[in-house]
Structures are given as C-alpha cells and as structure tokens.
N, C-alpha and C positions, 0 to 999 in steps of 0.2 A: 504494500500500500504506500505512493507516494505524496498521501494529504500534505507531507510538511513540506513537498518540492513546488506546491498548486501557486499559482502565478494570486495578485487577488480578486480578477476575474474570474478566472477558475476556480478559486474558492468559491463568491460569491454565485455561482452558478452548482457546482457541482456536491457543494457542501453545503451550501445557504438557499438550494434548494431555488435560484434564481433563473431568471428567461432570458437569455439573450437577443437583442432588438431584431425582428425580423429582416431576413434578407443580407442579414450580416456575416453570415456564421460561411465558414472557408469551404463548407461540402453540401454546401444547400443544392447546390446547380453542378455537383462533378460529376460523370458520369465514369468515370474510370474503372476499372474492372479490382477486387483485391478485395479485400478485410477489415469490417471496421472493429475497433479494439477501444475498452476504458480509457479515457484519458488517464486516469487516476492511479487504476492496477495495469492494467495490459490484457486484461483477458477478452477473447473473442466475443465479439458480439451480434454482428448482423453483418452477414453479405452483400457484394453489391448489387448481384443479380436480385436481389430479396427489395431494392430499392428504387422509387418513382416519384414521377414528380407531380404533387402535390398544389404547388403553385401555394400551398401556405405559408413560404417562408424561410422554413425550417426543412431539413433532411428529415425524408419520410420512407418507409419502410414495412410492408406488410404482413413479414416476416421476422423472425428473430433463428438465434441459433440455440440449438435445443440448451434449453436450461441457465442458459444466460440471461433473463429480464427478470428481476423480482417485483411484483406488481402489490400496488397497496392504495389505502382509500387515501386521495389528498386532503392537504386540512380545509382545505375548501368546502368538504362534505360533498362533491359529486363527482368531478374527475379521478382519475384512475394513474397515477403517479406509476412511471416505470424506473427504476433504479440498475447498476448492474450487480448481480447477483454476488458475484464475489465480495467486493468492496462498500456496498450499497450507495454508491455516490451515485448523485442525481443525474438523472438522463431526459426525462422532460414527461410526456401523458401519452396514454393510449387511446384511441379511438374506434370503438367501431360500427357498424351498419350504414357507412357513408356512399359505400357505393365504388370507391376508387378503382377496387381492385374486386376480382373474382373471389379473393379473401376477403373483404370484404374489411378491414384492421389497418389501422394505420397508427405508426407507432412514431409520433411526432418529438423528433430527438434537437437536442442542441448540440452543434457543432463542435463548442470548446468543449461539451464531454467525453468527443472521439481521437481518437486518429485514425490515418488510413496506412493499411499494407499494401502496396502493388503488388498486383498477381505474379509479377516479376519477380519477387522477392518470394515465394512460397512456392511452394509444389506441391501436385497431386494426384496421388494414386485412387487404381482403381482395385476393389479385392471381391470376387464372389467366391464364396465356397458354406453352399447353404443359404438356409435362411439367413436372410438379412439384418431379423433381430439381434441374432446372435453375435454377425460380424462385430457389426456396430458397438454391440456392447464390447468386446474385447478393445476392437480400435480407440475408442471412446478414451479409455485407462491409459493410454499410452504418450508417454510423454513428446510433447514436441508434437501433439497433435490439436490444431486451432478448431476442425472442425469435420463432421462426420454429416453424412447426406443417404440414405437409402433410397435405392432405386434399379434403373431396369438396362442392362445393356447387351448389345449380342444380338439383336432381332432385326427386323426393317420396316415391321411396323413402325411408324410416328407415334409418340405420345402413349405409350401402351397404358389400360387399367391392369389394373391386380388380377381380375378375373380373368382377363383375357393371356393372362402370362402365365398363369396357374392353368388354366384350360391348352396349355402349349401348341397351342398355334400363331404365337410371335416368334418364338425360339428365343426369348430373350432370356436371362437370368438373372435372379437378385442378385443385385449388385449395390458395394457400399462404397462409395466417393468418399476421400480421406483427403482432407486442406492441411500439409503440415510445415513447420518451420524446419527451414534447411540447414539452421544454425543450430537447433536444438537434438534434431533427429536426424533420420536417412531413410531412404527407400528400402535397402538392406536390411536394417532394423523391425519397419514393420513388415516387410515382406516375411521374415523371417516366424513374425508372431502370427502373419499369416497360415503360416503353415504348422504352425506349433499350437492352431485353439480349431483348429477341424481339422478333418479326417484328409487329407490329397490322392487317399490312394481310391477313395471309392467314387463311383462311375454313377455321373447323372442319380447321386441322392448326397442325403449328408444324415445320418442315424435316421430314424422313423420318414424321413421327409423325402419323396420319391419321385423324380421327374429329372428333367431336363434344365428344366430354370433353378437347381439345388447342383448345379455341376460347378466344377473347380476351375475358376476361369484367373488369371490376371489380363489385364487389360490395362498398357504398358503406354505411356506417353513419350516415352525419347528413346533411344538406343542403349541407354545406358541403364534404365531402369530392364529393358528385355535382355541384357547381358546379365545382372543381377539376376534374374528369376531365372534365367538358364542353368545358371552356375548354384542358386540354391538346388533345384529340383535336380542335377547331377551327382549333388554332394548325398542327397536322400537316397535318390536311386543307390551309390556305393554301399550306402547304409543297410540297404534292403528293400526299402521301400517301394512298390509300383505305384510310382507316382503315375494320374489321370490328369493333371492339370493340366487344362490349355494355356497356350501364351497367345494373346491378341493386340493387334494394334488399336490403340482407343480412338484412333483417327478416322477407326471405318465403322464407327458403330458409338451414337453420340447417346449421353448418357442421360434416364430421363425421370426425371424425381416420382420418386415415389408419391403415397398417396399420405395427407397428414398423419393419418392414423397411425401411420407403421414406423415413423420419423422417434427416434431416441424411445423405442418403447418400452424397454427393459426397466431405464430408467423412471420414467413415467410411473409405470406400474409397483417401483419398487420390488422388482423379482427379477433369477438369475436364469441364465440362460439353460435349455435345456438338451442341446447337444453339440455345446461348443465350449470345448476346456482346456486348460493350456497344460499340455503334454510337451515335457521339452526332449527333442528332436535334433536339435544341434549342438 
C-alpha cells in the first residue's frame, strides 16, 4: 500500500473519497489496448477491452476483473461506491440499467485512481486442459499473474454459446486466457503448472468431463512460447508420460469470452476444484 507516497490530489481523491472535475482525468478518452491497475497498491483492475465511452466525463467500464471492485453503500445513502479490493482506496460509483452496454453496468472511475499497463509490457497465454473452472482456478494463484479470462478457442464458429460448445459442433475448447507480468513471471513457469494441475496424457476429457472441448490444447502466441511447450511436453514424454496435448497457433483461432456465469467461478462460489490438482511432474 503506497497511501504515504499519494500526491495530495491523490489523497484527496483516493483517500478523501473525492471526484475529480470532469473531462480532466488523463484516460477518460485513451483508447489504448493494456491494464488498468490501483493507483495506490498496483493490483489489477479493469481491462481495456472491458472499457467505453460514456461521454460522462470520466473513464467508464462495464466490466471489472474478477474480484477486484469492492462495492459499498455511499454516504450519500443511494449510490453505490466502488473501491479497489485490495487496498480499499476510492475509485468512484457504479451504475446500472443505463443502457450503454449489452451489460448493461457502468462503472464510473476517476482517473488519478489508475494507471495504465500497455499491452506491450505484458503477455499472454492461452491454456485449455478441461474444464475451465478449474484452469482458472489454478492460474488465478499464480504469481505474476494480473488477470485470468475463460472462454472458447479452437473452432470457426464466431462468438460461440456454452451450449453450442458443449453440444461439439464448434470444435472449440475451454479455454483460459492468462494476462501476466513478464517481470514477475514467465510463460515457462505457468506453462509448467499447466501441466502439473491436469491430467496431458488423457484424450478429448479431463477426469468425469468427456468430449472434445475438455482436450489438452496450448494455444501459443510467439515462437518462443511454442519452443517452451515443445521442450516441456518432450521433457514429460522422457519421463513416461503420453503426453495428448496439442500445440496451436492463437493467430488462427481468436479467442472468445466466455459467458458471465462461468468467469472466476470457483472463486465466486467459494469451493475447490474438482478435477484439477497440482501433481508435481517436473
């Protein structure tokens, strides 16, 4: 928590629970691709694909990153006060049934509460192996990881529903989208736990869970992340293991958000996964 390093705008705002004057604020109008974070602590908070313009003002957002927004009554007695979870410093009101967005929630932030990460500066993998509850839940824990996304890749279907991927004629597979710092982490590292919290050796399922869309996929954004998974799944095979995992380029099969309901749901529900354990393997 860096309360004692807060400018005293930044206090006055973040701490004092204050508004900054519309149309002021540095990311009201950015559209840049990357990561907004606490001003305060640093922890993850809202994507930029998760963000629209509003024309209020203020940086607007229909979306959050699971578990990141703490919500509470303002003293006001009617608005809906968002904070960020770690730190509780102020971040501004929630709104919803306006209309903006298909979600219908807009989550009206001030600017001196944030900063941004360029896409630039992070990286992201992609991991199916099973249910997608489970990934997530594992990835979730891992250090150097800003932020965790479930959903569907592998098919040609556009836009697929749950039903229709579960019904397998998309061919797509759960899949978990992993946003992580390159400073803190490596592709190596979670790749590694990838294969250390399910099963790689078994074919289109992953324990009770049976199809095509529960197969063992990576789904590799540079060359260098596909040399890593090469060179993990060789080291296993020496080991014993028949390894089934595919390697895939992420460039031929764009990835496509899950549905809310299935988003951080371990979490949510406060319960553990139920076929995904970390067996160490390396």
């Amino acid at each position: 928590m860096n309360e004692g390093k807060l400018t005293l705008e930044e206090r006055r705002i973040i701490v004092n629970k204050g508004t900054e004057t519309p149309y002021s604020g540095e990311f009201t109008n950015l559209k840049a691709e990357g990561l907004y974070t606490c001003r305060q602590c640093g922890a993850p908070l809202y994507r930029s694909f998760d963000k629209f313009d509003s024309q209020c003002g203020w940086p607007s957002f229909d979306d959050e990153i699971a578990g990141a927004i703490f919500r509470s009554l303002d003293a006001d007695g009617h608005r809906i006060e968002i904070s960020c979870a770690s730190c509780k410093g102020h971040l501004g009101h929630v709104f919803n049934d306006e209309g903006f967005t298909d979600k219908n929630t807009r989550h009206c932030v001030n600017s001196i509460s944030l900063n941004f990460i360029p896409i630039e500066e992070l990286e992201i993998a992609y991991f199916a192996g099973g249910c997608f509850w489970g990934v997530e839940f594992q990835m979730q824990k891992a250090a150097g990881v800003l932020s965790t996304r479930v959903g569907y890749m592998g098919g040609k279907e556009e836009n697929p529903a749950y039903e229709d991927v579960s019904s397998h004629i998309t061919h797509h597979a759960e899949t978990v989208e992993v946003i992580f710092d390159p400073q803190k982490t490596n592709f190596e590292t979670l790749a590694k736990l990838f294969f250390e919290t399910h099963d790689p050796t078994q074919l289109n399922r992953q324990g009770p869970d049976i199809g095509a869309q529960y197969r063992s996929e990576i789904f590799f954004n540079t060359p260098a992340q596909k040399a890593t998974a090469e060179t993990l799944i060789g080291i296993l095979k020496e080991k014993g293991y028949d390894v089934v995992t595919k390697i895939t380029d992420a460039a031929s099969y764009p990835f496509w958000k899950g549905e809310v309901y299935h988003q951080n749901y371990y979490n949510r529900r406060q319960s553990m996964p139920y076929c995904h354990f970390h067996i160490k393997r390396f």
